[in-house]
matplotlib code that plots the C-alpha trace (Angstrom):
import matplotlib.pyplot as plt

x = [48.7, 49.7, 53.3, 53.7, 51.1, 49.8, 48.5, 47.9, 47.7, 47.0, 49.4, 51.6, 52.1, 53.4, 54.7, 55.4, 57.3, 54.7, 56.1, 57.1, 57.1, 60.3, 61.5, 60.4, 63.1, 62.8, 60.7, 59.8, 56.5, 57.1, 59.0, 56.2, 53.6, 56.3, 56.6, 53.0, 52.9, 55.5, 53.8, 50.8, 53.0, 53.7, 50.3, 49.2, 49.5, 47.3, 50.4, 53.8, 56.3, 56.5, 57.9, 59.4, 59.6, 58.9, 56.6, 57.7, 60.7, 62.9, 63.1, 64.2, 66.8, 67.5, 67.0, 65.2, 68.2, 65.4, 63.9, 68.0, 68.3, 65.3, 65.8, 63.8, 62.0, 62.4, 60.2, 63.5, 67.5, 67.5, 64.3, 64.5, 67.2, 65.2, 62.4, 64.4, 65.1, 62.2, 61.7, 64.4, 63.5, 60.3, 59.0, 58.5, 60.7, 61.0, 62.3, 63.5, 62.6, 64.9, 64.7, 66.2, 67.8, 69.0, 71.2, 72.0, 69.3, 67.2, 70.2, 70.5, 66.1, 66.6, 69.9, 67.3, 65.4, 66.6, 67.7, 67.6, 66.5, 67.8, 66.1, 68.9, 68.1, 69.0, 72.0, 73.1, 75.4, 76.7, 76.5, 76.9, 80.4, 79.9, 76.9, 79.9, 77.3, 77.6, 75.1, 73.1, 70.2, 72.5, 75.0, 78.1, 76.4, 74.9, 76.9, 79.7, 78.4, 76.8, 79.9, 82.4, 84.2, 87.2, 84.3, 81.8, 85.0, 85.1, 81.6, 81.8, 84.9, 84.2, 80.3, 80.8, 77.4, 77.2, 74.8, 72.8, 75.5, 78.3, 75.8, 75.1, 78.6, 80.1, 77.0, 74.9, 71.8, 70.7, 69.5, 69.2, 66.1, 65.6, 63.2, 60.2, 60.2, 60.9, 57.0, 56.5, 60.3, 59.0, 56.1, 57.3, 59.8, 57.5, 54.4, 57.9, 59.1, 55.1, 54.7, 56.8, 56.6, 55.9, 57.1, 60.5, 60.8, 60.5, 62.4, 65.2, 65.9, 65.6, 68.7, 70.3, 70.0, 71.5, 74.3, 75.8, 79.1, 79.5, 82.0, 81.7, 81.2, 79.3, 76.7, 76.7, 76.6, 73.3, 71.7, 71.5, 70.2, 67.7, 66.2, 62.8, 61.7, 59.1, 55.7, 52.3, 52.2, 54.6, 52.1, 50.0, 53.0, 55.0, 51.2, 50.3, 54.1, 53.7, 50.3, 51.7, 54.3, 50.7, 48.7]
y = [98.3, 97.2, 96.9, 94.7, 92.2, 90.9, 87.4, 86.4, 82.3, 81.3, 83.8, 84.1, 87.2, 86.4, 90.1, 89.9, 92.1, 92.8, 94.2, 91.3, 92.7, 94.7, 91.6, 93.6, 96.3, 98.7, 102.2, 104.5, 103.6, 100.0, 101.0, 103.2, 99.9, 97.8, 100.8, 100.7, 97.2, 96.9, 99.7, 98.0, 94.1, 96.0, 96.4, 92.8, 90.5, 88.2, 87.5, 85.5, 85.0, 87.2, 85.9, 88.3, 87.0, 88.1, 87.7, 85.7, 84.9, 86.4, 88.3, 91.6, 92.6, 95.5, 99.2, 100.5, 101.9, 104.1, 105.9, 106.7, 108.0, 110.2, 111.3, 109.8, 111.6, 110.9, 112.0, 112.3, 111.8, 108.0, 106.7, 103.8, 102.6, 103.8, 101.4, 98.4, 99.4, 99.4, 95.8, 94.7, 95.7, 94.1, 91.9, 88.8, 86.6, 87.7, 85.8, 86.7, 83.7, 84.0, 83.1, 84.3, 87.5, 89.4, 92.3, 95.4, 96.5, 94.2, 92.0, 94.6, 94.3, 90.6, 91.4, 93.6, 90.3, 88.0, 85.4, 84.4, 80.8, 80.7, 78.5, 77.0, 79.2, 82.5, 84.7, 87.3, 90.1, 93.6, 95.9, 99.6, 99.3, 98.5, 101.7, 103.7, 104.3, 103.6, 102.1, 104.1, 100.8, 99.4, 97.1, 98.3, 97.6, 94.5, 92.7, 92.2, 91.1, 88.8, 87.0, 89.1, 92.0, 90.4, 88.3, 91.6, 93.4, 90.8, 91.1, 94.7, 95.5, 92.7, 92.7, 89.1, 87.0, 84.1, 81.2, 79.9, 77.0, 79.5, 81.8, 79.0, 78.3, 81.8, 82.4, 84.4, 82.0, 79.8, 77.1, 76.0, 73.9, 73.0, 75.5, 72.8, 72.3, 76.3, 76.9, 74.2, 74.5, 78.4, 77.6, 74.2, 76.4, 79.5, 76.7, 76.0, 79.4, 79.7, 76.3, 78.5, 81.8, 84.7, 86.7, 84.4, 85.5, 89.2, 89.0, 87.2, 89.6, 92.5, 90.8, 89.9, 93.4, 94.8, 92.6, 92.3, 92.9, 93.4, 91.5, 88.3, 89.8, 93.2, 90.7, 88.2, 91.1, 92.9, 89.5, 88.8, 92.8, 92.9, 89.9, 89.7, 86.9, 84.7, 85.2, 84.7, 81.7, 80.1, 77.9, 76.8, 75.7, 73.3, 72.4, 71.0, 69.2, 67.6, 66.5, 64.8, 63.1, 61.7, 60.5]
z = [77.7, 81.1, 81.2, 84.2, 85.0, 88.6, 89.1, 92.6, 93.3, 97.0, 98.5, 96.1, 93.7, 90.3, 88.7, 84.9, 82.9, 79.8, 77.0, 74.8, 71.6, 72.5, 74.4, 78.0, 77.5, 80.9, 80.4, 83.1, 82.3, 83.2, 86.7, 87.5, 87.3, 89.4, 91.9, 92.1, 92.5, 95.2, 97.0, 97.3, 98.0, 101.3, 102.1, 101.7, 104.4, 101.8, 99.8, 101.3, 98.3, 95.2, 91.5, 89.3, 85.5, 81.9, 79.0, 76.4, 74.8, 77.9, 81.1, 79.9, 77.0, 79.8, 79.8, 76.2, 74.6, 72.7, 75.9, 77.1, 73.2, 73.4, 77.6, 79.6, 82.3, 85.8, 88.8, 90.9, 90.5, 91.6, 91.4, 89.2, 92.3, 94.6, 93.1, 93.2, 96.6, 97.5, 95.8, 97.8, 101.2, 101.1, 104.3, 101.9, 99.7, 96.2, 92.9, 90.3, 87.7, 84.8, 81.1, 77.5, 77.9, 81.5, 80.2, 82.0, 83.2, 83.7, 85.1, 87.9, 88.2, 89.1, 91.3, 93.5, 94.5, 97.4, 94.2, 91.0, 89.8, 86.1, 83.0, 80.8, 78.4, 80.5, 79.3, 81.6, 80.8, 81.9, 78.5, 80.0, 79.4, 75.5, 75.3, 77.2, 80.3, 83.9, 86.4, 88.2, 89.4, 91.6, 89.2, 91.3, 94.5, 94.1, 91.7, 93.6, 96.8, 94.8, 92.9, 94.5, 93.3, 91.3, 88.8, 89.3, 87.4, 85.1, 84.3, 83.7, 81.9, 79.3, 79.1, 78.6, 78.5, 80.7, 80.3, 82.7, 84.1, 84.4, 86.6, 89.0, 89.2, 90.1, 92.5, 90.4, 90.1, 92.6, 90.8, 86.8, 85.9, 82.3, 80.3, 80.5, 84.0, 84.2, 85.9, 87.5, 89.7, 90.7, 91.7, 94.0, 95.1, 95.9, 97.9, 99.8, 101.0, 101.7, 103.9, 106.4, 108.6, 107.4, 110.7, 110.3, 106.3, 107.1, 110.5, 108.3, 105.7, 108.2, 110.0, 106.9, 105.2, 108.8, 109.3, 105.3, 105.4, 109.0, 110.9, 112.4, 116.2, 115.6, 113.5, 116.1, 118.6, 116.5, 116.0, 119.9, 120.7, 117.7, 117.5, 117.3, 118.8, 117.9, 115.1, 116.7, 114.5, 116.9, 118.7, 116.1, 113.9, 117.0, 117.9, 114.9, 114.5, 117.8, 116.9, 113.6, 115.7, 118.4, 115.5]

ax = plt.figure().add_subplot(projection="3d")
ax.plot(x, y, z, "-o")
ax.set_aspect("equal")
plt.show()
């Protein structure tokens, strides 16, 4: 069975988490198929925006409690971060499309894209401290720049779950769209990230990843000495503006 699906739709690459019999909990089987399928997102200069979801009744109940039981089998100490890593640094937006359960791990899987678009339904929730484990995909990293580190703490010393409203409001999920409308809001969302550049996407979250946390001068400072100018679709795109504005 293929674990995580592909689907491409005019340059966009939809990823689905495919287990949903054991609501999508993570295996090293399953990272090994999104590794793969990042790997070969880099490669494609057909595809523009990339949606990460899951099958079924959620996104992920988080890391299979049963393959950490049993010892799971790693090529390498840190590869499962690594992988998200590797997610994260793509050259192209990526979305993590939330519904039903985000727990754990699978919370710190949709952390590693650029954001999260949450369905009223979702529930998200920080559990390691409940299974007495610590994070090792990036939770401690990520979390906090995301909601900052006082409600990151929070988060992780209660392993509260939050609904979908209280993640938009602390800056966890960007948006919350009612479960029915769930497809159709990711996708308008995607066709809009597409409609632009490509070169300005990739150029953006280079900048972005090089200038987090910085301060305010050395950003400004690296923004000015790397920048990379303009995309060789440039032209074409004022062109075809200015032509609009003729007609």
């Amino acid at each position: 069975m293929t674990t995580v699906l592909r689907e491409d739709r005019d340059g966009l690459a939809v990823l689905t988490l495919n287990r949903p019999d054991k609501l999508n909990a993570l295996t090293v089987g399953m990272f090994a198929e999104l590794r793969a399928h990042v790997t070969a997102l880099y490669k494609d200069d057909t595809i523009g925006c990339v949606v990460l979801r899951g099958a079924g009744k959620c996104f992920s109940a988080g890391h299979d409690l049963a393959d950490i039981a049993e010892g799971e089998k790693v090529p390498s100490r840190g590869w499962h971060s690594e992988t998200l890593r590797m997610m994260e640094r793509l050259p192209k937006p990526v979305i993590a499309a939330v519904h039903g359960h985000c727990y754990t791990g699978a919370l710190e899987v949709a952390l590693a894209a650029d954001f999260i678009i949450a369905a009223e339904s979702a529930k998200f929730g920080d559990t390691h401290a409940k299974w007495a484990l610590t994070p090792i995909w990036g939770m401690s990293q990520r979390l906090p720049r995301r909601v900052g580190i006082a409600t990151a703490k929070r988060l992780m010393f209660t392993a509260e779950m939050i609904r979908a409203d209280e993640a938009f409001r602390i800056g966890l999920a960007e948006k919350v769209v009612p479960d029915a409308d769930f497809d159709a809001e990711i996708d308008k969302l995607a066709r809009q990230i597409l409609a632009n550049s490509p070169f300005s996407h990739a150029a953006n979250k280079r900048l972005l990843e090089a200038t987090d946390a910085r301060d305010m001068d050395s950003g400004l400072q690296w923004e000015i000495l790397n920048n990379e100018g303009v995309g060789p679709d440039m032209q074409a795109r004022i062109g075809a503006f200015m032509g609009k504005g003729r007609s």
